[in-house]
C-alpha positions as CSV (number, residue, x, y, z in Angstrom):
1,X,0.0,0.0,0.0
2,X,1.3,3.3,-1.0
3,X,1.0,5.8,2.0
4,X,0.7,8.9,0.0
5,X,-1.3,8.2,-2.1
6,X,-3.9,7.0,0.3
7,X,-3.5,10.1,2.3
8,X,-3.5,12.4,-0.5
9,X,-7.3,10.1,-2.2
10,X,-8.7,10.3,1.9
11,X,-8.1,14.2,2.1
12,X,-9.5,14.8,-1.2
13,X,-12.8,12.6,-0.3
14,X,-13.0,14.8,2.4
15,X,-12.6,18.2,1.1
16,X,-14.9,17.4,-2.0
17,X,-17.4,15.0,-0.4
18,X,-17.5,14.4,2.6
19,X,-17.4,17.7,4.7
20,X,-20.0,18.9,2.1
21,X,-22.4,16.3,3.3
22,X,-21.4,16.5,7.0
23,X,-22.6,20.1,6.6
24,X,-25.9,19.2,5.2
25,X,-26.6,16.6,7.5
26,X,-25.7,18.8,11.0
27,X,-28.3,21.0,9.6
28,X,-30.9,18.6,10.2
29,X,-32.5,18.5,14.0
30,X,-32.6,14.6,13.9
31,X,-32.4,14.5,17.7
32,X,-32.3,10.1,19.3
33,X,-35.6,9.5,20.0
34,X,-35.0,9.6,23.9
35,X,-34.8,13.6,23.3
36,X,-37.4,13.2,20.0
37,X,-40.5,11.7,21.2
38,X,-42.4,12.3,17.7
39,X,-39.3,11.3,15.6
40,X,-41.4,9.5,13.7
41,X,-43.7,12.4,12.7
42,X,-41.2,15.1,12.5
43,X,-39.2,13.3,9.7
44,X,-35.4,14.5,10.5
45,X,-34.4,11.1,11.2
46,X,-35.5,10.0,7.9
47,X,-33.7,13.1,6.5
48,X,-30.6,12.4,7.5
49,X,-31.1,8.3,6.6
50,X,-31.9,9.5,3.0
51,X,-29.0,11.6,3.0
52,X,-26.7,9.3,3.7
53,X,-28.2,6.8,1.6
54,X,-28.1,8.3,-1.4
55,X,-24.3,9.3,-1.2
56,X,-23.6,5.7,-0.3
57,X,-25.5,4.8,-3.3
58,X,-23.7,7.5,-5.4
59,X,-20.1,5.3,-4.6
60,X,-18.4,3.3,-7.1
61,X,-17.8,0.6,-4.9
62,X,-18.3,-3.2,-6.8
63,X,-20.8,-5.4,-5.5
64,X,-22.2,-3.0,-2.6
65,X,-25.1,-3.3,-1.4
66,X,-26.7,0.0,0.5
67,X,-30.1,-1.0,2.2
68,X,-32.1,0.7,4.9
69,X,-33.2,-1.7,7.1
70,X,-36.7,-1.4,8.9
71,X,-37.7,-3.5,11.4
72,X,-41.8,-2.3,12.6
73,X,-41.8,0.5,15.8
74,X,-37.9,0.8,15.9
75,X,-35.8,3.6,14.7
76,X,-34.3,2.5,11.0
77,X,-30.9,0.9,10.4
78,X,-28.5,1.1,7.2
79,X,-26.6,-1.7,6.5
80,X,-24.0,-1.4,4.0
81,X,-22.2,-5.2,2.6
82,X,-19.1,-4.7,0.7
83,X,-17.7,-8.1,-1.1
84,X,-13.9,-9.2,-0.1
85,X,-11.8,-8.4,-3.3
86,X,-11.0,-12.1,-3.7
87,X,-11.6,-15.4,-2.1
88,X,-8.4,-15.5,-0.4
89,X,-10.3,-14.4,3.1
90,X,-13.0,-17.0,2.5
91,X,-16.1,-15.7,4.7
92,X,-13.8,-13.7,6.9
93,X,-15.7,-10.1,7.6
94,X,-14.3,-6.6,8.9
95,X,-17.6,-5.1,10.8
96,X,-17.6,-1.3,10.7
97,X,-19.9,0.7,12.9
98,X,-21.4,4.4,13.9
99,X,-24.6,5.9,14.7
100,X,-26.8,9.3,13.1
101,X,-29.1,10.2,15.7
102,X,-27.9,13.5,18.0
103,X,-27.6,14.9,21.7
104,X,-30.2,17.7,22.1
105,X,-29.3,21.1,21.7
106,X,-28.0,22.2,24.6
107,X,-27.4,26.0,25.5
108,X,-24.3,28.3,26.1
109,X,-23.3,27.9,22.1
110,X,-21.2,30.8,20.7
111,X,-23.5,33.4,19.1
112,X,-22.1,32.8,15.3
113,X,-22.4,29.1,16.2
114,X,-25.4,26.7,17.0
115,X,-26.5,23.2,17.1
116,X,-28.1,22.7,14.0
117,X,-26.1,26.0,11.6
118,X,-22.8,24.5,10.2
119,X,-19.8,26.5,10.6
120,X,-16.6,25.8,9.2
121,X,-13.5,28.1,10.9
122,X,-10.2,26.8,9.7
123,X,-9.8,23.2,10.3
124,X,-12.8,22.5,12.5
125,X,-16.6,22.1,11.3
126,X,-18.9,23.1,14.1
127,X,-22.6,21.4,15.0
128,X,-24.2,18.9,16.4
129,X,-23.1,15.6,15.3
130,X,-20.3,15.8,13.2
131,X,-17.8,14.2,15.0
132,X,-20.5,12.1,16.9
133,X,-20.9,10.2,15.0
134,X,-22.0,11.8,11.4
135,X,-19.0,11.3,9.7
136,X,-19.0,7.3,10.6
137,X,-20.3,6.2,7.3
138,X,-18.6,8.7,5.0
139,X,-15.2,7.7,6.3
140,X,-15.7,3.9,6.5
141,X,-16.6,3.7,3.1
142,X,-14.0,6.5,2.1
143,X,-11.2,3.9,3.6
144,X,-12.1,0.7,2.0
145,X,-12.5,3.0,-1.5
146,X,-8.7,4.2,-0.5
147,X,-7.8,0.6,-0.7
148,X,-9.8,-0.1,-4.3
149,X,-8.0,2.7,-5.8
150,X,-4.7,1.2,-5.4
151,X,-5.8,-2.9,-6.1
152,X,-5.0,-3.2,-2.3
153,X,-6.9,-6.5,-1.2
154,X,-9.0,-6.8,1.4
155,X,-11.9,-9.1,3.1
156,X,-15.9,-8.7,3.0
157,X,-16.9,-5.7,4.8
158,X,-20.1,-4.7,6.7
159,X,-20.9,-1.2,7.9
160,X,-24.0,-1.0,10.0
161,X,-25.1,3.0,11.2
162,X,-27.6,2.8,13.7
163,X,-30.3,5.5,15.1
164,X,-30.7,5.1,18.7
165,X,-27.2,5.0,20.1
166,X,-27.4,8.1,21.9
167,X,-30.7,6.5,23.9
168,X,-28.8,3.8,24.5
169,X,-28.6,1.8,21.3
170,X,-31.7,-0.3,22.5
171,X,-33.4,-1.2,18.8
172,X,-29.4,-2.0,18.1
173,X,-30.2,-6.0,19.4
174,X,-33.2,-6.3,17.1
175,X,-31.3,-5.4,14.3
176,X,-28.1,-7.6,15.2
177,X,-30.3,-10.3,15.5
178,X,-32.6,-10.0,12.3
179,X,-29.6,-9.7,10.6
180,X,-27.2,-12.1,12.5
181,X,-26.8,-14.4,8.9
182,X,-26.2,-11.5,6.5
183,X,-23.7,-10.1,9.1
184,X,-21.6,-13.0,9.9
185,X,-19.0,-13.7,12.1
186,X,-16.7,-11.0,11.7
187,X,-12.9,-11.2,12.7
188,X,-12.4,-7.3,13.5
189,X,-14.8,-4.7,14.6
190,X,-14.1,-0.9,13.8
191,X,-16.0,1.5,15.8
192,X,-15.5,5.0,15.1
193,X,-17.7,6.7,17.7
194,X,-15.0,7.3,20.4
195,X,-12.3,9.6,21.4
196,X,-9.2,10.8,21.0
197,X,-6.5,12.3,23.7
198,X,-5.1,14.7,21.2
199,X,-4.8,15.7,17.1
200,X,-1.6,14.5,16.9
201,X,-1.7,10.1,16.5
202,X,-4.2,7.7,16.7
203,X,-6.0,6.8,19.9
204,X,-7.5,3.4,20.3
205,X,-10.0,2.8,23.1
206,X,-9.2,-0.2,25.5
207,X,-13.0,0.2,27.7
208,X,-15.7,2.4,28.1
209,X,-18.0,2.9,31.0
210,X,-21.5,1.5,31.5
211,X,-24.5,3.7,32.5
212,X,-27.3,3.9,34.7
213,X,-29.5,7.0,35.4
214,X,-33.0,8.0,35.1
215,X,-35.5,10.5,36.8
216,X,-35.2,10.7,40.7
217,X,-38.0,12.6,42.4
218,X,-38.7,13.3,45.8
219,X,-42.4,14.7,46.8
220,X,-43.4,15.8,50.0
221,X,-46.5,18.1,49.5
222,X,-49.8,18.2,47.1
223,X,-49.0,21.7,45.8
224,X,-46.6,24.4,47.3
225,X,-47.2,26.5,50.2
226,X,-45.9,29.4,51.7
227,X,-42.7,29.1,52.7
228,X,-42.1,31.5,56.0
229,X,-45.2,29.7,57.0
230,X,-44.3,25.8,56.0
231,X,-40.2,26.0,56.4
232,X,-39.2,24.3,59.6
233,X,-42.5,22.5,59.7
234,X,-42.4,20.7,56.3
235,X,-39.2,19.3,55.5
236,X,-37.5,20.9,52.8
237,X,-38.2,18.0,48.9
238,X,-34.3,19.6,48.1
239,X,-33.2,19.1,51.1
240,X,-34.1,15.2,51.4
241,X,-33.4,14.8,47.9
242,X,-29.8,16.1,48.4
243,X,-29.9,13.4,51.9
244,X,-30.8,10.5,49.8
245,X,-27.8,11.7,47.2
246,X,-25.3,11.6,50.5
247,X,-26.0,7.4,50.4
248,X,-25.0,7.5,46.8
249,X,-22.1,10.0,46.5
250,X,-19.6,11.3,48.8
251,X,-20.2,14.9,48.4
252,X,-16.9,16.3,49.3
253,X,-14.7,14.0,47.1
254,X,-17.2,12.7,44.5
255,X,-16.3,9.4,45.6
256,X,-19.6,6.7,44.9
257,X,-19.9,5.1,48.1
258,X,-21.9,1.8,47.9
259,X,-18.5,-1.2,47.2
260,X,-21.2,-2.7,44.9
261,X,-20.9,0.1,42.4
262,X,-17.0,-0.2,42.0
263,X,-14.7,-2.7,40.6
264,X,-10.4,-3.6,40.7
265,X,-8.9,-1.6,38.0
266,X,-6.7,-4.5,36.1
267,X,-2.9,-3.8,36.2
268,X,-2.4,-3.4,32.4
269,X,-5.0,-1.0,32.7
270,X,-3.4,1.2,35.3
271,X,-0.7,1.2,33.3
272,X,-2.5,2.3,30.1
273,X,-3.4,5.3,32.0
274,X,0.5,6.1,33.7
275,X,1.3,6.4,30.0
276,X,-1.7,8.5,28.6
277,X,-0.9,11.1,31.8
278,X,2.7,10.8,30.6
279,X,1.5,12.1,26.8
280,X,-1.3,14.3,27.7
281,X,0.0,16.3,30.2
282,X,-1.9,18.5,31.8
283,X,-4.2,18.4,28.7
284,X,-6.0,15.4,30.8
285,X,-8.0,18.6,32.2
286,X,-6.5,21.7,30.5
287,X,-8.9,20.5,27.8
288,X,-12.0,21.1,29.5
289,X,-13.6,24.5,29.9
290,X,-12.9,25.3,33.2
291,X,-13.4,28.6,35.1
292,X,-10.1,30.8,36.5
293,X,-9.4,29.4,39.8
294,X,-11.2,26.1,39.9
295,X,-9.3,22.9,40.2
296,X,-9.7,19.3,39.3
297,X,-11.0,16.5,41.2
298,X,-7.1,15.3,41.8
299,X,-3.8,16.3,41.4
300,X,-2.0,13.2,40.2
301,X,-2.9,12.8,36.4
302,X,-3.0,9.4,36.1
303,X,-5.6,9.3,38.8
304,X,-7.5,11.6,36.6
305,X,-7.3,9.3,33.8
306,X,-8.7,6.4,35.9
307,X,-11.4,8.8,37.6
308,X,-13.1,9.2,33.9
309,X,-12.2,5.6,32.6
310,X,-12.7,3.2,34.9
311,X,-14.5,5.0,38.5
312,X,-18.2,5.4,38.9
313,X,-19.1,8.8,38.5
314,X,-22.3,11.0,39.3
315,X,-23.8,13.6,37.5
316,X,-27.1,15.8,37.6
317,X,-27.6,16.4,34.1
318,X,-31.4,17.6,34.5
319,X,-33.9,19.1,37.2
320,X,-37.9,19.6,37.6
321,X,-39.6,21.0,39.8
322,X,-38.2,24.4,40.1
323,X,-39.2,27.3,38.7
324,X,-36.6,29.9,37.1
325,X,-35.0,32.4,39.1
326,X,-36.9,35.1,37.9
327,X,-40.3,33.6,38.5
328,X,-39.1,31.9,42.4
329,X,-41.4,33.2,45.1
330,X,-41.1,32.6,48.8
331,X,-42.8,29.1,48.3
332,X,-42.0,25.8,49.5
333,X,-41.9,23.8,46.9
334,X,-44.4,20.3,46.8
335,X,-41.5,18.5,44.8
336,X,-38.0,17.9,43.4
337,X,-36.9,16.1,40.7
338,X,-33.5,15.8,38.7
339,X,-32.1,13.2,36.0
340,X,-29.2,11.0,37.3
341,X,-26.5,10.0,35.1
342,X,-24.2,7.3,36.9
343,X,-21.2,6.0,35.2
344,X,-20.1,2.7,35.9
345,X,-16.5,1.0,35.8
346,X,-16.3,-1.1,32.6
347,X,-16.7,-4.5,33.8
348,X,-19.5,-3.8,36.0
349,X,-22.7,-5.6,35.0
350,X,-25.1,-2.6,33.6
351,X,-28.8,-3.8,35.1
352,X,-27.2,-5.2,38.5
353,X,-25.9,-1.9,39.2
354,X,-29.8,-0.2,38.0
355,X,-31.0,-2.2,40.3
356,X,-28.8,-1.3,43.2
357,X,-29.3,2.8,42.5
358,X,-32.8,2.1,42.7
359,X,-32.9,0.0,46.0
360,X,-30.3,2.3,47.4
361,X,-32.4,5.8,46.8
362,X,-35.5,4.4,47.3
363,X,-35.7,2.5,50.6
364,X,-36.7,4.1,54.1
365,X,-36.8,7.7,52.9
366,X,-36.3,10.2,55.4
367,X,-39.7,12.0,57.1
368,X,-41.8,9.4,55.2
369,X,-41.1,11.3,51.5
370,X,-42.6,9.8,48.2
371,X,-39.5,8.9,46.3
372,X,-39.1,6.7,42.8
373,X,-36.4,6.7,40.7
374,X,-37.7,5.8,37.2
375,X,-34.3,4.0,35.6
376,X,-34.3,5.0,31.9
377,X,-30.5,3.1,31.2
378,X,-28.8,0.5,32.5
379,X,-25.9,-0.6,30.7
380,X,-23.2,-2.5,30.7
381,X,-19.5,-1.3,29.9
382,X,-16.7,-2.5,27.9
383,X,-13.3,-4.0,28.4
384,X,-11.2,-5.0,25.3
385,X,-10.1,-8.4,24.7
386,X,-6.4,-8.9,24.7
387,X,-4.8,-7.5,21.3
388,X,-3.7,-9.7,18.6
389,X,0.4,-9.0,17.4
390,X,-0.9,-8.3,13.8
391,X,-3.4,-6.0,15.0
392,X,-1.5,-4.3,17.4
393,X,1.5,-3.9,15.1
394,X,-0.9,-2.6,12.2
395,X,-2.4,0.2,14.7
396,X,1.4,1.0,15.9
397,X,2.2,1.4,12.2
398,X,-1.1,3.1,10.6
399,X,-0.2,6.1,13.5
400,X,3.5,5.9,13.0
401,X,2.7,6.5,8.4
402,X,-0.1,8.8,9.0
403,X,0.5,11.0,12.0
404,X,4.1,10.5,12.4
405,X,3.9,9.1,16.1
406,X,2.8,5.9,17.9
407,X,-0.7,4.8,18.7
408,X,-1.4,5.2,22.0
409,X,-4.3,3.7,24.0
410,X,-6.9,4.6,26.7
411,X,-10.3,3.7,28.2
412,X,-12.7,6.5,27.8
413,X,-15.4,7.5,30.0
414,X,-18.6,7.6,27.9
415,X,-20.8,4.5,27.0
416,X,-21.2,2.9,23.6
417,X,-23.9,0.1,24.5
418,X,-23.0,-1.8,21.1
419,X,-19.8,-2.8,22.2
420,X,-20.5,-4.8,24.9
421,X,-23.7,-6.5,22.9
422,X,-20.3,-7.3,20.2
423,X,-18.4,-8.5,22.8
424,X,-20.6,-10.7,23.8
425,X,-21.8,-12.3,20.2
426,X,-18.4,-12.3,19.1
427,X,-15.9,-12.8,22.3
428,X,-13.3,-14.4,20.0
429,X,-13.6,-10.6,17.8
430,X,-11.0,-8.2,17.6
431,X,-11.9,-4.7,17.8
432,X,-10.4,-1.1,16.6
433,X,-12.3,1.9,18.5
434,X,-11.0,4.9,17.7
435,X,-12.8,8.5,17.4
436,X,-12.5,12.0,16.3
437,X,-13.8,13.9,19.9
438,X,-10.4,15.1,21.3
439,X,-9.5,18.8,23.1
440,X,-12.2,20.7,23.1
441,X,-14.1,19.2,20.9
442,X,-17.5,19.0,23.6
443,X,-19.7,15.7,22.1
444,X,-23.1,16.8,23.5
445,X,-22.3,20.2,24.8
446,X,-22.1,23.7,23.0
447,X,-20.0,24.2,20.4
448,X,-19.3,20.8,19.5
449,X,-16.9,20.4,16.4
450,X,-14.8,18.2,13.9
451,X,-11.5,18.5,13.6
452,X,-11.7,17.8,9.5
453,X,-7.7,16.5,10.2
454,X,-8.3,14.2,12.1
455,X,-11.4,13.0,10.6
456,X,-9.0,12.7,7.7
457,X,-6.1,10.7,9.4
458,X,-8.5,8.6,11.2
459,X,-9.9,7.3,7.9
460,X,-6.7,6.9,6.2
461,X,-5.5,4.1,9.6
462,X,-8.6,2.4,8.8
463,X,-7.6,1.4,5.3
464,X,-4.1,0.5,6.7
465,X,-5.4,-1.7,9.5
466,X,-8.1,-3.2,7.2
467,X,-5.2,-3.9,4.7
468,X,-3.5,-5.7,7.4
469,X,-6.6,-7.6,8.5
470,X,-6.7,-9.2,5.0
471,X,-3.5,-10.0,5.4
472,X,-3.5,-11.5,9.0
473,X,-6.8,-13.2,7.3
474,X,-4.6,-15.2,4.9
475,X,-2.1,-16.0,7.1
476,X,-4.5,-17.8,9.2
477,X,-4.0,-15.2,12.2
478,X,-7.9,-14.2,12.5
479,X,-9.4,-17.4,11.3
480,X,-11.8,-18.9,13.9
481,X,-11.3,-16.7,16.2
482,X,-15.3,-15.6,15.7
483,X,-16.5,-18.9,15.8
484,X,-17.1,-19.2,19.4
485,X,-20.1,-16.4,19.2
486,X,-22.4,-17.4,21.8
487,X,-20.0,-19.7,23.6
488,X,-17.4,-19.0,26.2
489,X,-15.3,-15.6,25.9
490,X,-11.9,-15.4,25.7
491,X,-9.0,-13.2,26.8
492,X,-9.3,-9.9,28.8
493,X,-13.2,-9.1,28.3
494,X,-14.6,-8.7,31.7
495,X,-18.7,-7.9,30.1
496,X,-20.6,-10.1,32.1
């Protein structure tokens, strides 16, 4: 495979195609149905499917097949099946993966910026979804064309883009299944919906948290009430709400409390993160938005690494019951409600953990309160198997051509549900997750943005790690090693 010339047919792709289309499609609202209630009805999800349709039609790819896949009540799928080259690799697959659907809008975006209004300022193209995970499609099928252009060889290929991975990817198992004999057994999975510690080599994900959250509410009155005449009488809905929390969450440290909710980090793990600490720097944190004088949550950066990779974490990322501040009067207030999102260590078990929030928040509540927690996700995380040589040495090398430095890896702190629904079909699988969302880049906040270079280099390891899969393929290195799908799992996995 000649290096240049892949790099210089992936940037042009991207300059003339594919940013063109990412534009287009951040224009259009099509919000994961968690956020979308009346997806259905409003059409932007079907926008974005057609749009991406028709430019995967549009490709001169022999042989593919471009379908979108509807099973009845669930959001639609595209599947995408691209024949091997030659018959060298038998029925040997590559499986390559991303979503469409989008975070909500979110507020605090610049003023020339906005969720949904495409904005390109020098390398970066700003708007919801490019980087997560838009650009999925474009630059899978932009790397196995990178490959046909030079007569590089490589096996059958499968890209499957989902829309429902940002509600937690639950229509994902439908489709797997419906499709289970069209999709094979594949050898390597790619995902490109991850992240990235900086622009400047390729990061490759080694686990991702689970998740479990949902509505907590605590009520204490049937409407509000005065609250010079109530306070000190009635007990305060915030005040128990923010009791009930203390079980959860230390709130001086952040530290989750309950030993059920936390795993052993695994040594080769720890040592994953020594290095990324080493790399990054301070960019561990410098790369998040913070205000002059406030600090992290530690001072050693490795810790910091392992705090958003493989500890539980809570956030309040939503509250009811509480009226603006310029509409508060002196009222006590019947009820409060917030959304919890609780991240959970890798190899945690997803509904276990559900289970245990609930039990934990809702039993014996102080002063008689009414208190539910309504789970909306439970999910289990993700630990990598154990890396085969060829693969490893083909991630080492794609970074070392491309970006001119070595791969590096890290376990990242978000979820990606269809992961540990791979692991667990294909144990014997190897996977490449790797992502565009590095510095500042803010996947589901304001101002969210693609950095079109990396997008770029990304694409351009893909074909180089795909070329290699072929040839591990015909050397016998990933044969069988997807056969045992259902059966026991092999090496480092730790999904349960």
């Amino acid at each position: 495979m000649d290096t240049a010339k892949v790099d210089r047919y992936v940037a042009e792709k991207w300059d003339d195609e594919i940013v063109p289309q990412l534009v287009e499609y951040i224009r259009i609202p099509n919000k994961s149905p968690m956020f979308d209630k009346d997806w259905v009805a409003n059409g932007y999800m079907e926008q974005a499917v057609q749009l991406m349709e028709r430019w995967a039609k549009a490709q001169s790819v022999p042989g593919m097949q471009v379908e979108v896949v509807r099973l009845e009540g669930r959001t639609p799928l595209i599947f995408i099946e691209i024949p091997a080259s030659g018959p060298e690799t038998g029925a040997d697959t590559v499986l390559l993966y991303g979503h469409l659907d989008k975070q909500p809008e979110m507020t605090g975006w610049d003023d020339d910026l906005g969720p949904w209004v495409p904005v390109i300022k020098g390398d970066k193209l700003y708007g919801r979804g490019g980087a997560d995970d838009g650009y999925a499609i474009f630059g899978s099928l932009a790397a196995i064309q990178a490959l046909q252009a030079q007569g590089v060889p490589h096996a059958r290929c499968v890209v499957l883009i989902e829309a429902c991975e940002e509600s937690g990817s639950y229509d994902l198992p439908a489709y797997v299944d419906h499709l289970a004999d069209r999709i094979g057994k594949p050898s390597l999975v790619v995902c490109l919906d991850s992240g990235c510690g900086n622009y400047e080599q390729l990061w490759c994900t080694t686990s991702l948290r689970g998740l479990a959250g949902g509505n907590f509410t605590v009520k204490v009155l049937e409407e509000g009430v005065h609250s010079g005449d109530a306070s000190g009488v009635v007990p305060s809905s915030f005040r128990l709400l923010r009791q009930l929390l203390s079980r959860l969450e230390d709130e001086t440290t952040g530290r989750i409390l309950p030993e059920g909710l936390r795993v052993e980090i695994p040594a080769d793990r720890q040592a994953q993160a020594q290095e990324a600490a080493r790399v990054l720097d301070t960019a561990v944190f410098d790369k998040f938005p913070f205000l002059p004088g406030m600090t992290p949550m530690a001072e050693e950066l490795a810790e910091l690494v392992l705090n958003r990779t493989w500890r539980p974490a809570l956030s309040v990322t939503g509250v009811d019951g509480m009226p603006p501040l310029s509409s508060a009067g002196n009222v006590l207030r019947p009820y409060t409600a917030v959304k919890l999102s609780l991240r959970l260590p890798p190899t945690l078990e997803g509904k276990q953990a559900g289970q245990l929030l609930k039990d934990l928040l809702e039993k014996d509540p102080p002063n008689g309160a009414q208190v539910s927690l309504e789970l909306e996700k439970a999910s289990t995380g993700w630990n990598a198997p154990a890396m085969s040589p060829w693969l490893e040495q083909a991630i080492d090398a794609s970074s070392r051509e491309f970006f001119g430095k070595p791969a590096m890896y890290m376990g990242e702190g978000g979820t990606i549900p269809f992961m540990g629904m791979l692991g667990e079909k294909f144990p014997g699988a190897q996977f490449m997750i790797t992502g565009v969302l590095g510095p500042h880049s803010n996947a589901h906040g304001p101002n969210e943005f693609l950095h079109i270079p990396m997008g770029k280099k990304v694409t351009a390891c893909v074909a180089r790690v795909v070329a290699e899969h072929h040839a591990a393929s015909v050397r016998g290195e990933t044969t069988g090693v997807a056969a045992v799908a259902g059966g026991e799992q092999h090496g480092d996995h730790g999904c349960c």
